[in-house]
N, C-alpha and C positions, 0 to 999 in steps of 0.2 A: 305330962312328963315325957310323952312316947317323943313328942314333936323338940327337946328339949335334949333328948338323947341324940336326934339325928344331926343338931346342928352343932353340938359338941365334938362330935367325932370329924367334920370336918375340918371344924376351927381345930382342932389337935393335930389333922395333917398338916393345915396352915402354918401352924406355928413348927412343926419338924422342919417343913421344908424350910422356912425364914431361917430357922438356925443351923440346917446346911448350907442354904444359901451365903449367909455373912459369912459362917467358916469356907466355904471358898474363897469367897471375895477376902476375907483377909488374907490368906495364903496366898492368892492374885497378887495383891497389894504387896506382901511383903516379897514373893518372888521377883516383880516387878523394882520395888526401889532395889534391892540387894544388887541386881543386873546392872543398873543404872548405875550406881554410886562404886560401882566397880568396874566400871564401864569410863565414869568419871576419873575416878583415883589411879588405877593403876595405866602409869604412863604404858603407849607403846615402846617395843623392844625398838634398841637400835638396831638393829637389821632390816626392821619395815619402815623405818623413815628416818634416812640417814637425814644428820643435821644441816642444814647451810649454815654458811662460816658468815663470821662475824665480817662487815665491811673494813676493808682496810683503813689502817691507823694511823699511814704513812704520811708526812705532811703533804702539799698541794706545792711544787714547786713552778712557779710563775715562771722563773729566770731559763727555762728551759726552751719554753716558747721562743724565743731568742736568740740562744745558745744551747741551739739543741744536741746531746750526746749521741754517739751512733747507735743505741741500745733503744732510745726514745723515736716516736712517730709522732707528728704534732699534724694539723691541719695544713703545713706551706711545705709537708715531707712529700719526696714524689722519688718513688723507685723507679728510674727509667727502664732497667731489664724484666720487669713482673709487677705484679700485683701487690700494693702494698697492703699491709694487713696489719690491725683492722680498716678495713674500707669505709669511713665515715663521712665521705665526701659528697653521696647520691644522697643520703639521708640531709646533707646540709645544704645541699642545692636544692633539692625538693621544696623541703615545707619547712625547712628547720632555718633557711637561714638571714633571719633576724634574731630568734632566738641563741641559736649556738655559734658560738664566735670563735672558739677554734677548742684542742684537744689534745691530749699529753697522752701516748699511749705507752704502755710499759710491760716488757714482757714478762713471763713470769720467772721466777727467781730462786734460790733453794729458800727464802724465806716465806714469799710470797706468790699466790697465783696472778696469772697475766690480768692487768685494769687499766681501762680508761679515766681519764679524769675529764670530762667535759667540763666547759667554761662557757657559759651563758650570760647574756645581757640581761643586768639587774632587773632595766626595766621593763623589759617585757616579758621576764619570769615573774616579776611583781603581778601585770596585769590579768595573767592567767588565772583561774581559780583550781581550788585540788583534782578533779576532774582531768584537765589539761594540762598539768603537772604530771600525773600519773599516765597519761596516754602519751604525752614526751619521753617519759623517763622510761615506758616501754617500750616504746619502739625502739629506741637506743639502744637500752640493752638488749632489747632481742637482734640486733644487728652485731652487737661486740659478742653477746655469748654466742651465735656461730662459729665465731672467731677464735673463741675460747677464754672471752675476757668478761671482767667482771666490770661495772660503773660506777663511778661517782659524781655528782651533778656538785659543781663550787659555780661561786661568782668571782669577781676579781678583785673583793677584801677576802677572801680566802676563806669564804663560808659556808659551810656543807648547807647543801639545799638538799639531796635526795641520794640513794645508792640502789643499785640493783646487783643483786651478790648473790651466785651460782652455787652449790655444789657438782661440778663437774663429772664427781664420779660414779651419779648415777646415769641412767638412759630411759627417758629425757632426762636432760639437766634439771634439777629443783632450784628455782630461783624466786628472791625475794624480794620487795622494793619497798623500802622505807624511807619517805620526804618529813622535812623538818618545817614547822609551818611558824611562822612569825605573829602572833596574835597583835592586838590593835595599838599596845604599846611596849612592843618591839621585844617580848621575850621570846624565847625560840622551845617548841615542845615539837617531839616525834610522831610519828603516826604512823 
């Protein structure tokens, strides 16, 4: 019985510690999810992450390219005293131009903030995949937001392809880019 007593008194440490042990581990566990799922739920303050604005809603006006207003910049506008702004002309000599075929620029307005509307050849935005879509549609807009403008990528039946849209008034700008992708029989979902 001697040898019966000693091995009881450990197995009864055993067993204390295990049920310390799990009562931490639960209070682990529930500290843990409580953090998380509050972590999840409660949105940040608008103070630490001002919104970006929705992309412009305004139509796509083609007839401008043409008959352009003096308020409008397009790809064949050329200010002979300064720099015209937005400057999209290096980006469309460079590497862009098959792709971008010319550009409506539009300054900003008491309705609206200053946007590009890029116009792109169907078919070699067709070729591209999302990859190359999304590294166009950056660099662009990282070229118009120096500028202080926002983008929108159309073709010329007047089809939103993509937008890259700032909130300007933080520092850096927070900006966004959202392309519309054409699945295999022709319906059109965002990303």
């Amino acid at each position: 019985m001697h040898i019966l007593k000693l091995c009881d008194r450990p197995t009864a440490l055993w067993a204390s510690y295990g049920r310390r042990w799990r009562s931490h581990r639960q209070i682990s566990f529930s500290l843990l999810l409580t953090i998380s799922l509050t972590t999840l739920l409660v949105p940040p303050s608008l103070a630490q992450t001002p919104p970006i604005p929705s992309p412009s809603s305004a139509p796509l006006e083609l007839d401008l390219l043409t008959k352009p207003k003096d308020y409008v910049i397009t790809a064949n506008t050329v200010n002979p005293a300064q720099l015209t702004v937005p400057s999209l002309w290096w980006a469309q000599q460079n590497s862009e131009k098959k792709l971008l075929d010319n550009w409506i620029a539009y300054p900003a307005s008491e309705k609206e903030p200053a946007r590009v509307d890029l116009i792109v050849n169907q078919q070699i935005w067709s070729l591209l995949d999302t990859i190359q879509r999304y590294d166009f549609v950056n660099r662009l807009g990282s070229a118009a937001r120096n500028f202080g403008y926002n983008v929108r990528v159309f073709n010329y039946q007047k089809e939103p392809l993509a937008t890259y849209t700032c909130n300007f008034s933080t520092s850096p700008a927070l900006c966004s880019i959202q392309t519309t992708v054409k699945n295999k029989i022709g319906l059109q979902r965002s990303l």
